[in-house]
C-alpha positions as CSV (number, residue, x, y, z in Angstrom):
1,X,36.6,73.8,43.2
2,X,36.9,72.6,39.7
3,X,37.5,68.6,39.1
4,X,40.2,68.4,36.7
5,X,40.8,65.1,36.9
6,X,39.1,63.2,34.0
7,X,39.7,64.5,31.1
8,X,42.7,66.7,29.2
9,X,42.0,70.5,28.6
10,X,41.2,71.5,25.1
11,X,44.3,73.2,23.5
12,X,41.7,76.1,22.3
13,X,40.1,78.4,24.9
14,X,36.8,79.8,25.2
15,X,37.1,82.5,23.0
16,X,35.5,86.2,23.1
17,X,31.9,86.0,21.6
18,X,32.9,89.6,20.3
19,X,35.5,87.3,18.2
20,X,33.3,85.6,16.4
21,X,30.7,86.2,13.4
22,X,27.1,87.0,15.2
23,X,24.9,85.6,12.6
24,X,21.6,83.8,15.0
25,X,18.9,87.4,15.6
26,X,18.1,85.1,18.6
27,X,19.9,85.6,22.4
28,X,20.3,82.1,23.6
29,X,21.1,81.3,27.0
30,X,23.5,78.4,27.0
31,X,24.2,79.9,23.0
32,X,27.3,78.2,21.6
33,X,29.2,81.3,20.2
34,X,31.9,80.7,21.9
35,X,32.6,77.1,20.9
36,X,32.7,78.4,17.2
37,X,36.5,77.7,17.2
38,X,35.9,74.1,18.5
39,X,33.4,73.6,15.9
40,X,35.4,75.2,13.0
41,X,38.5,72.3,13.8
42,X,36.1,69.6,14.3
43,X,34.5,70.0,11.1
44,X,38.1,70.7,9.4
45,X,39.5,67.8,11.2
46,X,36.9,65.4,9.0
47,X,37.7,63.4,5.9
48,X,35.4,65.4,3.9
49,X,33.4,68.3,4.9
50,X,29.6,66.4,6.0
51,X,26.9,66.5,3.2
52,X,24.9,67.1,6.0
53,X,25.2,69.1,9.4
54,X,22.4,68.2,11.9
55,X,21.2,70.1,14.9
56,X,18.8,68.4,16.9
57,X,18.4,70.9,19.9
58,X,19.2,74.1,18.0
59,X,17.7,77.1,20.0
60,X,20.1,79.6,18.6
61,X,21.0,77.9,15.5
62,X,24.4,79.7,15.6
63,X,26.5,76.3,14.5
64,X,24.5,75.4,11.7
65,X,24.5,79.1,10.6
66,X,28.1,79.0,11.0
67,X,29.2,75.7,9.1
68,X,26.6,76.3,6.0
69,X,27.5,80.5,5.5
70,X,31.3,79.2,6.0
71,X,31.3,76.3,3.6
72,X,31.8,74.1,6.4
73,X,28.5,71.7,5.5
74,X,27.2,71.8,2.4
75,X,23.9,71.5,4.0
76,X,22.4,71.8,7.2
77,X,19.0,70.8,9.5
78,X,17.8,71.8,12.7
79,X,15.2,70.8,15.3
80,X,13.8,72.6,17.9
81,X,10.9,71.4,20.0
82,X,10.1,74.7,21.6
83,X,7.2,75.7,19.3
84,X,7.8,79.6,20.1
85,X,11.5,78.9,19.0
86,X,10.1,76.6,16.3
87,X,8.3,79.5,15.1
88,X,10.8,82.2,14.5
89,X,13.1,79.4,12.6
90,X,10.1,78.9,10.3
91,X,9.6,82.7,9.7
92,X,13.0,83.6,9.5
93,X,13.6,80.5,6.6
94,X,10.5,80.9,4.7
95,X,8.7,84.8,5.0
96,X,12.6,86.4,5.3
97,X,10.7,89.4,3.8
98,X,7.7,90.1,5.8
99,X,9.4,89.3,9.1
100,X,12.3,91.6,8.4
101,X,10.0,94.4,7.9
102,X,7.4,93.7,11.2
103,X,11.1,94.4,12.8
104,X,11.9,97.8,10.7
105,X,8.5,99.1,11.8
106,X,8.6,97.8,15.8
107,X,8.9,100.3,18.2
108,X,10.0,98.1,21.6
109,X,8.5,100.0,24.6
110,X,7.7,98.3,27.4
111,X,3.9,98.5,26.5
112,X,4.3,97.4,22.8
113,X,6.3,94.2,24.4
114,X,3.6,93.7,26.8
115,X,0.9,93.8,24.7
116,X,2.7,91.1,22.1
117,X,3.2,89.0,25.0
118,X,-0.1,88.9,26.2
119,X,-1.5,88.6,22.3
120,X,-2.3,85.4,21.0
121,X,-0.4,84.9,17.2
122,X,-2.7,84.7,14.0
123,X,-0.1,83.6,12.0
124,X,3.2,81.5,12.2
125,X,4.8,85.1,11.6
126,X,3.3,86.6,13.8
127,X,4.2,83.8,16.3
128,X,8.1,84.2,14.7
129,X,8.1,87.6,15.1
130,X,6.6,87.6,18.5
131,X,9.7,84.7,19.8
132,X,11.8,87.5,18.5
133,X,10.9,90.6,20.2
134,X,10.7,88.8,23.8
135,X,13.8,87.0,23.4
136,X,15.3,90.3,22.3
137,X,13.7,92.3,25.1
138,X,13.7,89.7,28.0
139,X,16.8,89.3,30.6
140,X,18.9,86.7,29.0
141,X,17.3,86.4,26.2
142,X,15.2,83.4,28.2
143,X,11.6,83.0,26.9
144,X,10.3,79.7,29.5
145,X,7.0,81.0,31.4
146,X,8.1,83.8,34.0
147,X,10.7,85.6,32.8
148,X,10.9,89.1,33.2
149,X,11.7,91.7,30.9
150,X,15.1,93.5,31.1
151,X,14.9,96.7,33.2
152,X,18.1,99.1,33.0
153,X,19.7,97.2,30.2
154,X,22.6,98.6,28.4
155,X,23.5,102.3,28.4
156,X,20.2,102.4,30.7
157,X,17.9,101.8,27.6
158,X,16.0,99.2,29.2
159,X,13.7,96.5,26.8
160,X,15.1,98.8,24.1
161,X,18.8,97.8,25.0
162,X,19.0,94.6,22.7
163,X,16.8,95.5,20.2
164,X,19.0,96.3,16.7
165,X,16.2,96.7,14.3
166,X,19.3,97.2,11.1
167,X,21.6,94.6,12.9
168,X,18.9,92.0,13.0
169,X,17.6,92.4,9.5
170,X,21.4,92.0,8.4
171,X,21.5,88.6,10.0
172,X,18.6,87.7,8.3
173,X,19.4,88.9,4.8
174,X,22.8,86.6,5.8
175,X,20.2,84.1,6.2
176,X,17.7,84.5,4.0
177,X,21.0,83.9,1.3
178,X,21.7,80.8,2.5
179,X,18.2,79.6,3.5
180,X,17.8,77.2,0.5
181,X,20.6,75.2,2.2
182,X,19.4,75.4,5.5
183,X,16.3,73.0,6.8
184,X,14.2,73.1,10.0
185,X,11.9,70.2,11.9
186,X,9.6,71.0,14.8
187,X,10.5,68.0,16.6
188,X,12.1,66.0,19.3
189,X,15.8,66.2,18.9
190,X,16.3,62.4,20.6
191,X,13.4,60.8,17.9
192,X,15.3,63.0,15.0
193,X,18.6,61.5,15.8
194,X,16.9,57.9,16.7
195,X,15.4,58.3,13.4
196,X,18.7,59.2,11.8
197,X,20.4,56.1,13.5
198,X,18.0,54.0,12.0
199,X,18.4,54.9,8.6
200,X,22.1,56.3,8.4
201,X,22.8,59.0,5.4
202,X,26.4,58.9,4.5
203,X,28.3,62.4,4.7
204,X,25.8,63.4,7.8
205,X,27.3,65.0,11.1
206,X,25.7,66.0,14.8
207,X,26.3,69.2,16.8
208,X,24.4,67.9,19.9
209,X,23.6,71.1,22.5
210,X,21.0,69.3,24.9
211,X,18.9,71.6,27.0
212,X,20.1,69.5,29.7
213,X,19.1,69.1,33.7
214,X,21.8,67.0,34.0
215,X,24.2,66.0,37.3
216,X,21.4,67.5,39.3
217,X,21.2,70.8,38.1
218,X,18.3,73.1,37.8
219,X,19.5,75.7,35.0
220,X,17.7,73.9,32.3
221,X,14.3,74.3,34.0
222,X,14.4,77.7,34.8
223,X,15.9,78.7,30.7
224,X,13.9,76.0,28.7
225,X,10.3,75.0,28.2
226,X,11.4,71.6,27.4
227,X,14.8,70.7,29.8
228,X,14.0,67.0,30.2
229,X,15.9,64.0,28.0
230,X,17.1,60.9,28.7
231,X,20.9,61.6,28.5
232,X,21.7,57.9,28.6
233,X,19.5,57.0,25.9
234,X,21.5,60.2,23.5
235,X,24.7,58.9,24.9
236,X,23.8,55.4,23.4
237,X,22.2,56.5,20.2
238,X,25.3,58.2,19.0
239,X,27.5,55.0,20.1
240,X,25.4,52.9,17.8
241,X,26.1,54.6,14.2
242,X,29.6,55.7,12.8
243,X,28.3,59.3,12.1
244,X,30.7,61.8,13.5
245,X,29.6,64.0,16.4
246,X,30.5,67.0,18.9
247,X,28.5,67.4,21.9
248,X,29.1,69.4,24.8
249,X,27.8,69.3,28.7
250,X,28.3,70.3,32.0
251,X,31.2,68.5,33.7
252,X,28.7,66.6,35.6
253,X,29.3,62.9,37.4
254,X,26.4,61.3,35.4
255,X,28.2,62.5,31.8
256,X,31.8,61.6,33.1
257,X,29.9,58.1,33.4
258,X,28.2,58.3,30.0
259,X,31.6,59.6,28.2
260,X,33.6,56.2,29.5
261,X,31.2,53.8,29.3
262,X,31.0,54.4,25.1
263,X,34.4,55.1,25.0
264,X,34.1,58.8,23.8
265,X,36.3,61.7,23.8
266,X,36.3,64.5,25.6
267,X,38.3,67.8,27.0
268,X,37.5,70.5,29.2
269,X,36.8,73.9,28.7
270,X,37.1,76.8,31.3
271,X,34.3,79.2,31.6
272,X,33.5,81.9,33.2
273,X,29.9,83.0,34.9
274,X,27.9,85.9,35.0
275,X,29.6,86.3,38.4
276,X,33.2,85.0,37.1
277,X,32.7,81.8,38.9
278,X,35.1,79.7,36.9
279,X,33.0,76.1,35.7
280,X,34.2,73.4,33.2
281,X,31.9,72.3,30.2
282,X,33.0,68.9,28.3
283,X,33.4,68.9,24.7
284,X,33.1,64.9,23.9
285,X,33.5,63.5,20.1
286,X,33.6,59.7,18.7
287,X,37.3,60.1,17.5
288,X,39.9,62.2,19.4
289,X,39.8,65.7,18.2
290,X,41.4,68.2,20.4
291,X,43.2,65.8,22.4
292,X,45.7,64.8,20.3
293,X,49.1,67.4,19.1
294,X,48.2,69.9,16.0
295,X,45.1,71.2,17.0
């Protein structure tokens, strides 16, 4: 049973992920597509569109590919730690080119996805292009150590069933556009935002997504190669500076804690499973946002 009881519900649903712009080539479990709506009026509810968007845990990248192609940051950085995931933002940012044609000439059979997987990358595209195909071919789109590629997939296609060779090098001629504008860190996403804290830019925003293991739960393990952070220590880091920030988590005891203790805001948001269970994820910002009229 859902505990309704702490916080308000957002006025704006989860909306259909076919509603919004698919602009990341990467599947991300936990992927933010549909919080695009939540992140377009936060943004839009701010003095002054930010200078600069960060995303410290960015996996998919689809809010900081959202707010720069839709003039809602003039600029934007992301972090990932993941050094596969790390890899295919670096490809995708820097060799656009070269990486959109590995994909034009791929042919993903189950033994051409094996044999990447099991291949050692020469180069950082290589490595890019490799974090591509096996999110693209893998159930869920999950790349930690043991997952398993998709067998019946869509329309019975199997590893082929996610793999849009002219779809994917769209999103990264979108990209490659807007790439000037668009930064990327291999690094911790708590250090990046510690280090941001400590030397505050004026104009700069958060989109905080961690891969999180909080309240107890075990999702974060099983989707991400690095699922552990100290979510009291994030909590605290963005309580110390004035820079503006949207976070989201699991309606968990532990981040109900965190979200009075600093004084933050947050509202609920219904979501439904893969098997329609229905589950509430918090979306908490420093100032009230979308619990307040006119939203």
């Amino acid at each position: 049973m859902l505990d309704l009881e702490h916080f308000p519900m957002s006025p704006i649903p989860a909306v259909n992920v076919a509603c919004v712009p698919q602009r990341s080539p990467l599947r991300y479990p936990g992927g933010k597509t549909w919080l695009i709506p939540h992140v377009r009026a936060w943004l839009g509810s701010l003095s002054a569109p930010p200078e600069l968007l960060l995303e410290p845990f960015a996996g998919g990248g689809i809010v900081s590919l959202t707010a720069v192609m839709e003039g809602l940051s003039t600029r934007a950085l992301m972090a990932e730690l993941d050094r596969d995931v790390a890899a295919f933002w670096r490809a995708a940012l820097s060799s656009t080119p070269a990486l959109k044609e590995r994909i034009r000439r791929f042919e993903p059979t189950r033994e051409a996805v094996n044999t990447l997987a099991a291949s050692a990358p020469r180069d950082e595209l290589e490595h890019g292009f490799r974090t591509l195909v096996l999110n693209r071919t893998r159930r869920g789109g999950i790349l930690a150590p043991g997952a398993a590629l998709s067998r019946a997939g869509e329309n019975g296609r199997g590893v082929a069933s996610r793999w849009y060779a002219q779809t994917l090098v769209r999103r990264l001629d979108e990209i490659e556009r807007h790439a000037a504008r668009i930064g990327f860190r291999e690094t911790d996403g708590v250090q990046l935002l510690a280090s941001m804290v400590r030397q505050p830019k004026p104009g700069t925003a958060a989109f905080v997504d961690p891969p999180y293991t909080a309240g107890g739960k075990r999702a974060g393990r099983r989707l991400y190669a690095h699922n552990q952070i100290d979510h009291g220590r994030l909590f605290a880091l963005l309580a110390e500076h004035d820079m503006e920030f949207l976070m989201t988590y699991d309606h968990a005891p532990e981040i109900v804690a965190l979200v009075k203790k600093h004084a933050f805001h947050a509202v609920q948001v219904i979501m439904k499973n893969t098997h329609h269970a229905r589950l509430a994820e918090l979306v908490i910002t420093k100032q009230p946002v979308f619990d307040k009229p006119g939203i």
